[in-house]
C-alpha positions as CSV (number, residue, x, y, z in Angstrom):
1,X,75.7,42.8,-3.8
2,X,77.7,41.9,-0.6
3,X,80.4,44.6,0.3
4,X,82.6,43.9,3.5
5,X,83.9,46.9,5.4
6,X,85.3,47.9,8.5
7,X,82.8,49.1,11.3
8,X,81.9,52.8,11.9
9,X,80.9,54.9,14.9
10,X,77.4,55.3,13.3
11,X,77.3,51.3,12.6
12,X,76.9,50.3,16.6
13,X,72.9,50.3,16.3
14,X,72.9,47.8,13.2
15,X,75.8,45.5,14.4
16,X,73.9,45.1,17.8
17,X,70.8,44.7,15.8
18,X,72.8,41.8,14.1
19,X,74.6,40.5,17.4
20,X,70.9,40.2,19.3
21,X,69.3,38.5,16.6
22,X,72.1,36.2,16.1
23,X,72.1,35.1,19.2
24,X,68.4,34.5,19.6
25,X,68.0,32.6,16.3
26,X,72.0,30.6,16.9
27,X,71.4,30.2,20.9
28,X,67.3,29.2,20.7
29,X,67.8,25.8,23.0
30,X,71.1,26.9,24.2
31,X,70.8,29.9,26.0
32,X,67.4,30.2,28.2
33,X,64.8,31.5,26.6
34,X,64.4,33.7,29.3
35,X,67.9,35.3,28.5
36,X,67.0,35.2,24.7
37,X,64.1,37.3,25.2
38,X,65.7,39.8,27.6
39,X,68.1,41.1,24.9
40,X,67.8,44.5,24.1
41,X,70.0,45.6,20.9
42,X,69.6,49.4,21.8
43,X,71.8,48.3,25.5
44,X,74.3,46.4,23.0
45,X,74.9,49.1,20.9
46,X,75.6,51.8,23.6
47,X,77.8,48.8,24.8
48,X,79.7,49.0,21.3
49,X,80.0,52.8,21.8
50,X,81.6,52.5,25.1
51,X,83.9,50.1,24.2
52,X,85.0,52.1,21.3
53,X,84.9,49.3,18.8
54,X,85.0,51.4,15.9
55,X,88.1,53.1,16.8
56,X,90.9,52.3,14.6
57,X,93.5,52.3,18.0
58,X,91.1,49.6,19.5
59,X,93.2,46.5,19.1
60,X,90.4,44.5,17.8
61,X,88.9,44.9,13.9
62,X,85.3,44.8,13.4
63,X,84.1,44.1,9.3
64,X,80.5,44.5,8.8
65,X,78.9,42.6,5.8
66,X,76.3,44.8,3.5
67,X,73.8,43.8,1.1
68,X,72.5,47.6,-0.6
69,X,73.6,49.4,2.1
70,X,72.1,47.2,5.2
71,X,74.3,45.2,7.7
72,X,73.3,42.0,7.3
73,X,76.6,40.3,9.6
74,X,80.0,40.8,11.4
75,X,82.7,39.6,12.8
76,X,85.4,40.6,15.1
77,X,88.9,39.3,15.4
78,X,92.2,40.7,17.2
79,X,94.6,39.1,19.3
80,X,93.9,36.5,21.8
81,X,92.6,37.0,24.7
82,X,94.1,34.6,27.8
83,X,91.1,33.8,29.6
84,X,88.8,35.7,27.8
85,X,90.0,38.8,29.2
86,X,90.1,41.4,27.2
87,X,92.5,43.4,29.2
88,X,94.8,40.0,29.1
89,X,96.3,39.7,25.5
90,X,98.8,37.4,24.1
91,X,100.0,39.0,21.0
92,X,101.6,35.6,19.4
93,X,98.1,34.4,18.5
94,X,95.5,35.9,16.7
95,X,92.0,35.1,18.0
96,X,88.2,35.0,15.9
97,X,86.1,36.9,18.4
98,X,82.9,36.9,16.7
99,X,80.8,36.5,13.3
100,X,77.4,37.0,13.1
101,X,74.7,36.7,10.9
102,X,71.1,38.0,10.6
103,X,69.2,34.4,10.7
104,X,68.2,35.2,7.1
105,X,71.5,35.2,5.9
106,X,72.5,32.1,6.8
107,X,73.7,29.9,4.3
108,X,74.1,32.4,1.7
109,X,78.1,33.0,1.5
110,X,77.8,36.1,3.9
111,X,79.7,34.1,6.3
112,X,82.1,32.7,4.5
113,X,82.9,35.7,2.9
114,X,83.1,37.4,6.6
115,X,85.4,34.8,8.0
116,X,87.7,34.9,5.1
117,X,87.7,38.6,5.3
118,X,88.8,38.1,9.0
119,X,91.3,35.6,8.8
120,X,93.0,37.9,6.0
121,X,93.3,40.1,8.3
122,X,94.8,38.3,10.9
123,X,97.1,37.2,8.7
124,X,97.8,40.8,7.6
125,X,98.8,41.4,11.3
126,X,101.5,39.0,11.2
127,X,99.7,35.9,13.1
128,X,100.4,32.3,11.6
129,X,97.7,30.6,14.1
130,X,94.6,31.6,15.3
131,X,91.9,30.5,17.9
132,X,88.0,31.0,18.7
133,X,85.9,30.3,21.4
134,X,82.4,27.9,20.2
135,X,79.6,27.0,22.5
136,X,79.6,23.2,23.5
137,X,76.4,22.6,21.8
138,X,76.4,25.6,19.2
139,X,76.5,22.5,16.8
140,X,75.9,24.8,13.5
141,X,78.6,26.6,14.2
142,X,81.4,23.7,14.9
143,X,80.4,22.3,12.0
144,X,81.1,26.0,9.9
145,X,84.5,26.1,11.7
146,X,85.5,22.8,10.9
147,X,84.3,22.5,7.5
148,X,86.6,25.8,7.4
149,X,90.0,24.0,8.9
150,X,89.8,24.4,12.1
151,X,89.7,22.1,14.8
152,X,89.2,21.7,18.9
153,X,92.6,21.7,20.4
154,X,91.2,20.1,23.6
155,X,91.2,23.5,25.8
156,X,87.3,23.9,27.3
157,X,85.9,26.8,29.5
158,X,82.8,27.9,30.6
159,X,80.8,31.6,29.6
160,X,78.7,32.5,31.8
161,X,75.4,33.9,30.8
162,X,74.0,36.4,33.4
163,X,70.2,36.0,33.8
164,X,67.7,38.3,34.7
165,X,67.2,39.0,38.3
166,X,70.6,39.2,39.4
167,X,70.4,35.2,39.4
168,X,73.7,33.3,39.3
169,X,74.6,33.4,35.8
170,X,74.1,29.8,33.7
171,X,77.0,28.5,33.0
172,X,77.4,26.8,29.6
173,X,80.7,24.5,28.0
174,X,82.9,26.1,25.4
175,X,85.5,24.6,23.1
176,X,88.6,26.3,21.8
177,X,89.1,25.8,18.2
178,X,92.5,26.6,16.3
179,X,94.2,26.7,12.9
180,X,97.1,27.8,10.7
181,X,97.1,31.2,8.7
182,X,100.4,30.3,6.3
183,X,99.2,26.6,5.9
């Protein structure tokens, strides 16, 4: 049965467990392999610790999806971030961080049920529009976000992905998307 819950301290190993695999299942043909392969979910998690994403005081909200007791997704959402920064926030938008699945998951409800679970609570924090961030050619996920109401507003930027080395990072298109919570 899928439960949906917010994130614990002990929860940063299986969250970055998720977060590595979803990105080398969702990014395979995107991101170099190179990259892909260089991901190490035990880094990520110590990442997760550092940043404190489990706090309740850090101003972004972190629901894990379980299926008997295993994380099987996430996603993160908070307010927007101008330029990606996250030291930068504009409080009058609300912004869709992150939500990912275990490949396995995929098309299975988890992540509808995640992204609904987010934008209620976005909505519970008072925003009545919210944006996301979507790789150029992340094509499975435009099509999830628009099936879902939202919509490219027209605003692009570029993340870069640092590669192994200390190489200059590749740099790959993003969209922002952007909808209505009271509509």
């Amino acid at each position: 049965m899928l439960t949906i819950r917010r994130e614990e301290p002990d929860d940063a190993e299986a969250v970055a467990r998720v977060h590595v695999h979803g990105w080398q299942a969702g990014y395979a043909g995107i991101v170099p392999d190179e990259v892909l392969r260089w991901l190490n979910p035990t880094a990520w998690a110590q990442r997760r610790r550092d940043l404190g994403t489990a706090d309740p005081e850090h101003p972004f909200t972190t629901l894990l999806a379980e299926v008997d007791g295993a994380v099987t997704g996430f996603t993160t959402f908070g307010p927007y971030r101008n330029n990606q920064d996250r030291g930068d926030l504009d409080q009058r938008y609300g912004e869709l961080l992150a939500i990912y699945l275990e490949p396995a998951c995929w098309g299975t409800g988890t992540g509808r049920a995640l992204f609904a679970a987010a934008r209620a609570g976005l909505a519970e924090r008072g925003w009545t529009e919210y944006r996301l961030w979507v790789l150029a050619e992340n094509a499975r996920a435009r099509r999830f976000y628009e099936r879902a109401g939202l919509s490219p507003d027209g605003q692009e930027s570029t993340y870069p992905v640092p590669l192994p080395g200390g190489r200059d990072p590749v740099r790959l298109r993003e969209l922002r998307y952007t909808a209505r919570l009271d509509g």
